[in-house]
C-alpha positions, -999 to 999 in steps of 0.1 A, spaced: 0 0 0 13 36 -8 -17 53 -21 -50 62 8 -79 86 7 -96 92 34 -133 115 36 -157 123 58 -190 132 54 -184 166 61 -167 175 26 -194 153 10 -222 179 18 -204 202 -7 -186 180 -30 -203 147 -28 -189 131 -68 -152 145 -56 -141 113 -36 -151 89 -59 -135 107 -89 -100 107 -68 -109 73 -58 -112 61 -99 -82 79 -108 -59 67 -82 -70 32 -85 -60 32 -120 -23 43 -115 -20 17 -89 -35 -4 -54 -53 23 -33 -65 20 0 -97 38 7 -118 50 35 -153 68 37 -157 76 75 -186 77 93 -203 107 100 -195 100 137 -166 95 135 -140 120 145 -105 104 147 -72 117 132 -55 109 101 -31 81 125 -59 64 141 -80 52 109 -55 39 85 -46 2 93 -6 3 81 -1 39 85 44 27 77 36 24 43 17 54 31 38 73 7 7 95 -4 -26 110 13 -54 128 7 -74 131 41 -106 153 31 -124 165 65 -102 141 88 -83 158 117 -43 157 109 -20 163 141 18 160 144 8 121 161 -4 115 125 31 123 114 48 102 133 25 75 124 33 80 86 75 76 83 70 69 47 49 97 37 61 120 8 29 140 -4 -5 153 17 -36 167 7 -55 177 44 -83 202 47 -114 204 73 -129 231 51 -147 223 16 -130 254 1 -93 242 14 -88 273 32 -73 261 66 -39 264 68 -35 247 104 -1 265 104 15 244 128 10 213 108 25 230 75 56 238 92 66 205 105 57 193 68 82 213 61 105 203 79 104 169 73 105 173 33 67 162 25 50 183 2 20 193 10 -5 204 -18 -33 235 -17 -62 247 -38 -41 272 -63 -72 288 -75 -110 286 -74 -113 275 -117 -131 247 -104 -164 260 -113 -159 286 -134 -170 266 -165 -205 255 -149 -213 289 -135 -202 305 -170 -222 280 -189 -256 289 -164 -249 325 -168 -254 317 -207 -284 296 -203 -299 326 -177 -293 350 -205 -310 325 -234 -338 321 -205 -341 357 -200 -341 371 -236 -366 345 -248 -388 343 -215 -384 301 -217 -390 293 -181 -423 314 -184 -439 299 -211 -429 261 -201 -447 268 -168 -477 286 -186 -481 262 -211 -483 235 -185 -522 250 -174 -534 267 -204 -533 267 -243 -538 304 -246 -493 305 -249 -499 287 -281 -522 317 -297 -495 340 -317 -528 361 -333 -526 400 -329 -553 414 -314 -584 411 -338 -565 389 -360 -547 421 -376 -512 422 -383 -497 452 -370 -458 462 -363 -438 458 -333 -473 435 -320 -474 399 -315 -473 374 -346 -469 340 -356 -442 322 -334 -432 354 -317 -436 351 -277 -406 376 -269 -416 409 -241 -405 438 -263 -402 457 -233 -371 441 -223 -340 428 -244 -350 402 -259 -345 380 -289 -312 365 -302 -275 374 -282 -262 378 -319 -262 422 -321 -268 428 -283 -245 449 -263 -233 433 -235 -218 450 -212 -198 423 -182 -180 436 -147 -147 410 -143 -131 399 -163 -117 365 -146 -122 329 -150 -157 333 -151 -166 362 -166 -140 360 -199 -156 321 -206 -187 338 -202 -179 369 -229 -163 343 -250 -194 324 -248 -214 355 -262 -190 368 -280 -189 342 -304 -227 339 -303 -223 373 -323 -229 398 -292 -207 433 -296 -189 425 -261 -171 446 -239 -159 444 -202 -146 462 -171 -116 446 -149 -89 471 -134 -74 442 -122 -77 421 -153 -45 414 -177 -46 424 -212 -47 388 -227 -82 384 -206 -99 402 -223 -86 390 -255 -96 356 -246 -126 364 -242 -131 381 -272 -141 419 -254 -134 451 -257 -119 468 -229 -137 493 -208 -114 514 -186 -146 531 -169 -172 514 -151 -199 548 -152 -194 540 -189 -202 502 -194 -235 507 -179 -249 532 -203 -260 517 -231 -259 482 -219 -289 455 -235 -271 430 -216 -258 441 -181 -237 406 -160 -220 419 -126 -202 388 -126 -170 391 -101 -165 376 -69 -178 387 -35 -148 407 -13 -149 431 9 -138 453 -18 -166 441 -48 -193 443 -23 -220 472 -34 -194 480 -61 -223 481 -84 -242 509 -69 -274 528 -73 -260 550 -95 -249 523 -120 -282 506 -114 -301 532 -127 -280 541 -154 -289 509 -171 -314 514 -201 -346 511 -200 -357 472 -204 -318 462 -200 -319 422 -190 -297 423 -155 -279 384 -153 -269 375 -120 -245 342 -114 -221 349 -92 -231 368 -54 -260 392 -56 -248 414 -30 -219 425 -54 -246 449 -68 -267 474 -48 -299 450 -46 -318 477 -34 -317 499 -62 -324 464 -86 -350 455 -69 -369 490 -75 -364 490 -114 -370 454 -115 -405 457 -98 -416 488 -119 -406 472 -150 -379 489 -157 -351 462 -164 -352 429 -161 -334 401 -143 -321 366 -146 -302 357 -114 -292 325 -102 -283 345 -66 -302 366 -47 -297 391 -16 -320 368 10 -315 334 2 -336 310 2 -363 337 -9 -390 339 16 -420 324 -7 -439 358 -9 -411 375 -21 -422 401 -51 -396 387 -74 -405 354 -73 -427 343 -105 -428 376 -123 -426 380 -159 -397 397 -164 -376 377 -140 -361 344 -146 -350 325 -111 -330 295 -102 -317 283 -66 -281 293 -61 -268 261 -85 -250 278 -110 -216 261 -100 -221 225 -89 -224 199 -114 -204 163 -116 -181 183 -134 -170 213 -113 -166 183 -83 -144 162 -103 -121 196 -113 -119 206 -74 -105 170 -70 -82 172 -102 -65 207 -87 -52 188 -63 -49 150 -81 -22 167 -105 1 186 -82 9 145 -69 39 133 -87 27 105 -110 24 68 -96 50 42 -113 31 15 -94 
């Protein structure tokens, strides 16, 4: 035995395909020993494995790793530990007398993970927005009256409803092909996203200060060096950067209202990057609309206003967890382990 995985429970509530991926992959470089704990069950790293001599690699997902663990383990080389689904404890002590023993031990680098599910949702919320699909597949489900394209009166008249045409002209709405989209960020999620669109045929363009310049020509945008400016004439309007301490209400009222009339807002990434306040006005007076994957109270309360209007499109905070965005959490880490020559 060289090769052991240990997880508890406790990461499973966030990444419950990741184990089993790491599991599939290590198991076809070579014999691996592994262990899915109880939920119980609380012991250290040292206490669970039953010959601890001859690990020479470890991941121990949600398992408590002390410096008895270490002694346990003579022959161990390379560690991934973490008590936190995100990887973010450092249990300092720990990393120094890895250190000092010359075992690598390997951490999260980035959070890529998910960017290609929640920049994939954020294009299906904008498809779902434009052509109000969630609406009609729930209207259609009670009534036939969806399936009645006739103008008024059975005249023809233009701008009005016809044949096959189910779009709100009030809002953006119709093909991405020819909309202005107008994107805040311009990072792992956002430029997939503006790729997405831009090669859809949308006239793209995007506002990172902290952005490189080969970001944005990955993703196929213009640069926009002032953020007062990408909101003015904005069809398409996708706050779409992380939430810090310093992108928190970095969308403000101001830039809220500044939007166009009937702009489609797309929300994917934390609402509360945006002043919600000032979104939630224009949304319920019909001024803009939204398609947001993340909201300011979450779950929202049942009677919330925005829930089941017509120019809103909602989904529960799932934009970044698929099979997928598990299995590249798990491969972050997988690939900074030297190869197996079992």
């Amino acid at each position: 035995m060289s090769s052991v995985i240990i997880v508890h429970p406790n990461i499973e509530v966030t990444w419950p395909f990741a184990a089993d991926y790491a599991r599939e992959k290590w198991e076809a470089q070579g014999e691996t020993v592994f262990y899915r704990l109880d939920p119980t069950d609380q012991r250290p790293v040292g206490e669970i494995i039953d010959e601890p001599a001859a690990v020479t690699r470890l991941i121990a997902w949600g398992v408590p790793f002390t410096a008895a663990c270490l002694d346990a383990l003579p022959a161990l080389k390379e560690i991934v530990y973490t008590m936190s689904p995100y990887g973010s404890d450092d249990q300092h002590s720990i990393a120094e007398e890895l250190k000092s023993r010359g075992i690598a031990r390997y951490v999260h680098g980035s959070e890529g993970y998910w960017g290609q599910s929640v920049s994939e949702f954020g294009l299906a919320l904008t498809l779902c927005g434009l052509r109000r699909i969630p609406q009609t597949h729930h209207d259609i489900i009670t009534s036939h009256s969806p399936w009645n394209y006739s103008p008024e009166g059975g005249i023809g008249r233009p701008g009005a409803r016809g044949h096959q045409f189910g779009d709100d002209t009030r809002f953006t709405n119709g093909t991405v092909a020819g909309k202005r989209v107008r994107i805040v960020g311009a990072g792992n999620i956002a430029s997939r996203y503006a790729s997405f669109v831009n090669m859809l045929g949308a006239e793209v363009a995007a506002w990172d200060p902290f952005a490189s310049e080969p970001c944005f020509h990955r993703a196929g945008a213009r640069r926009e060096w002032h953020l007062d400016r990408l909101v003015t004439d904005a069809e398409i309007f996708v706050p779409m950067v992380p939430l810090t301490d310093k992108t928190r209400g970095l969308v403000t009222a101001a830039h809220i209202d500044s939007l166009p009339r009937g702009c489609l807002v797309v929300l994917v990434t934390r609402a509360d990057i945006c002043d919600v306040s000032a979104l939630r006005r224009r949304v319920l007076a019909d001024e803009i609309a939204l398609a947001a994957d993340v909201f300011d109270i979450e779950p929202l309360p049942l009677d919330d206003p925005l829930l089941g209007r017509h120019n809103v499109v909602h989904t529960p905070h799932n934009a970044g967890r698929t099979r997928e965005a598990n299995e590249n959490w798990a491969d972050a880490l997988l690939v900074q382990f030297t190869p197996s020559r079992e």
